[in-house]
C-alpha angles and dihedrals in degrees: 000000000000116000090221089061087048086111122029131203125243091240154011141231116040103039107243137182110238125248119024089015092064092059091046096052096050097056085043091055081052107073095324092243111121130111126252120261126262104265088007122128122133124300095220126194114202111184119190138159090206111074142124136359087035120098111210133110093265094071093035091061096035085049096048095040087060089045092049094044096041086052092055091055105267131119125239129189124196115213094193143149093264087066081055145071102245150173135230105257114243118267076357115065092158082075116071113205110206122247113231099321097173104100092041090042088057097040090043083050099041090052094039090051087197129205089217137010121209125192119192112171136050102224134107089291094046091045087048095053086046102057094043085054100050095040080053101045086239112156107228142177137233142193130219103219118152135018103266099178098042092050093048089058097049090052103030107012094244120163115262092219090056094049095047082049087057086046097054101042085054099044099040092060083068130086089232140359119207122220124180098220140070088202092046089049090060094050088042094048084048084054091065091256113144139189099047142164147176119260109170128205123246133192133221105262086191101041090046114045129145113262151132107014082190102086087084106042087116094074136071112266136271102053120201121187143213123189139175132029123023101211130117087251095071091059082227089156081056081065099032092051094050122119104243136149123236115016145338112215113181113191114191143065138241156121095301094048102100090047102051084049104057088042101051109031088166083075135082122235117192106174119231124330133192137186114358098348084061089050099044082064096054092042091054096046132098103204128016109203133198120195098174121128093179100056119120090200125329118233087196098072088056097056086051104050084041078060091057088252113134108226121230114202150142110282087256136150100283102022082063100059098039095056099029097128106003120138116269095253092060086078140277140247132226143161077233100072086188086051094054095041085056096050101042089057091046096049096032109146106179097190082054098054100046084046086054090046094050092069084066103082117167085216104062089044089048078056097060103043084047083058096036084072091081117135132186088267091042134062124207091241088065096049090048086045099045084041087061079237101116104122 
């Protein structure tokens, strides 16, 4: 007999806390009309295999989601590498790969006794959660985040077809799986890949504001800037060998760092950032620029254009949809990267690009995962409503 069906549920379908919640959940099955209970709000489970220390957009939207939804009166439990014993991935140590999480995954789920469970990520955790919740009969979500198959061929030289094959067969066992593009949602579809909705990106309007331009002067003008992860499948030597004038300044870290920098000693290379000093890079640059092709959306370009700095990328999934319809002066895109960087300093318009960033709100994208938890038996009405994030 499996540990992790050592205590069953009462029931399947919709997860549900015992007792009182019951009670609640029924009448809400009914019609979908109560009110929420004094001191109520979702016990959330998020699993993912990507989490701090890292510094990518993965851990900066799992991280704001549980604050938003925390400050809105819901629990949320991270089921994450740092509760594991773990080792470095290969090529890749910033990643821990967790060490045999069966036995702890279903004991964190069986004492949390969640309303939803949420795996983002494909690695050893989110399997894990998988397979306790099929095994359970559990409903769960997922979220498509990272390009799994490119990357794989990049690094290993596994066939793309073969890696898109692994992410199917993970993400259709889901109810949903969230995806932060229109545009994503139409190649994926075309994949094979099923159950899907749209769950947007937002930015910290208060984190990420324009100020002092000041924090560079000590290097030649104009600035343009690279931030986020160091690996070969962000192109970032498609940014670092273009032919610009002023200064490259590359903020991250990653697998590819020593390398670049022993490469393009005409760069500078800060290491990783976090909170205002972050910011304070953004703020000071002319042009943030973006040469990633494997991107599914990019939470950096947001930050930058919230900091009043135009992006300058490929015209990639991501880049696509943050920009469609922005103002010139917000950046350009280009299969010359030269030739967007370029554009993107000549045209730059910073009250435009803090105007664009605005329509990003981490509320309204918090919203739509919250409703994206829909089942057969809930509505999304209901999880809003449970969640105290009606409008």
């Amino acid at each position: 007999m499996d540990r992790d069906n050592q205590t069953k549920p009462r029931k399947k379908g919709a997860l549900r806390r015992l007792g009182s919640r019951v009670g609640r959940l029924t009448r809400a099955k009914q019609k979908f009309e109560m009110p929420n209970v004094a001191g109520g709000g979702l016990k959330i489970i998020i699993a993912t295999d990507a989490w701090k220390p890292q510094l990518n957009g993965v851990v900066r939207t799992l991280d704001t989601l549980g604050q938003i939804l925390t400050r809105f009166g819901n629990e949320v439990l991270y089921i994450a590498p740092s509760e594991f014993k773990s080792v470095p991935m290969p090529s890749y140590p910033e990643i821990r790969l967790s060490l045999l999480p069966n036995r702890k995954v279903a004991k964190l789920i069986n004492e949390f006794q969640p309303d939803a469970v949420h795996i983002a990520t494909e690695g050893p955790l989110g399997r894990a959660v998988r397979r306790f919740c099929k095994r359970r009969g559990y409903p769960f979500t997922t979220s498509f985040h990272t390009r799994f198959a490119e990357y794989a061929h990049e690094r290993w030289k596994v066939p793309t077809k073969w890696g898109y094959a692994i992410l199917k067969d993970f993400h259709n066992a889901g109810e949903t799986m969230m995806v932060a593009t229109p545009g994503l949602i139409e190649e994926l579809d075309e994949r094979g890949f099923n159950n899907m909705k749209l769950w947007s990106r937002g930015v910290d309007l208060k984190q990420f504001i324009p100020g002092d331009r000041a924090f560079l002067d000590q290097l030649e003008r104009p600035i343009f800037l690279y931030v986020g992860r160091l690996a070969v499948e962000k192109s970032i030597e498609d940014f670092l060998e273009a032919d610009l004038p002023g200064t490259k300044v590359v903020v991250g870290e990653g697998p590819q760092r020593e390398e670049l920098e022993a490469k393009y000693k005409d760069a500078v290379f800060t290491g990783p950032k976090f909170g205002d000093e972050l910011t304070q890079y953004y703020q000071a640059a002319d042009v943030f620029v973006f040469p990633s092709r494997t991107d599914t959306f990019g939470l950096v370009n947001v930050e930058a254009l919230a900091c009043a700095i135009p992006v300058a990328a490929y015209p990639v999934r991501g880049p696509l949809e943050i920009l469609d319809g922005a103002p010139a002066g917000c950046g350009a895109m280009d299969e010359d990267l030269r030739k967007a960087c370029m554009v993107a300093y000549e045209a730059r318009d910073p009250a435009a690009c803090r105007e664009w960033a605005e329509k990003f709100s981490w509320e309204a994208a918090t919203r739509q995962f919250v409703a994206n938890l829909e089942t057969t038996e809930f509505d999304e009405q209901f999880w809003l409503r449970s969640a105290k994030m009606i409008d």
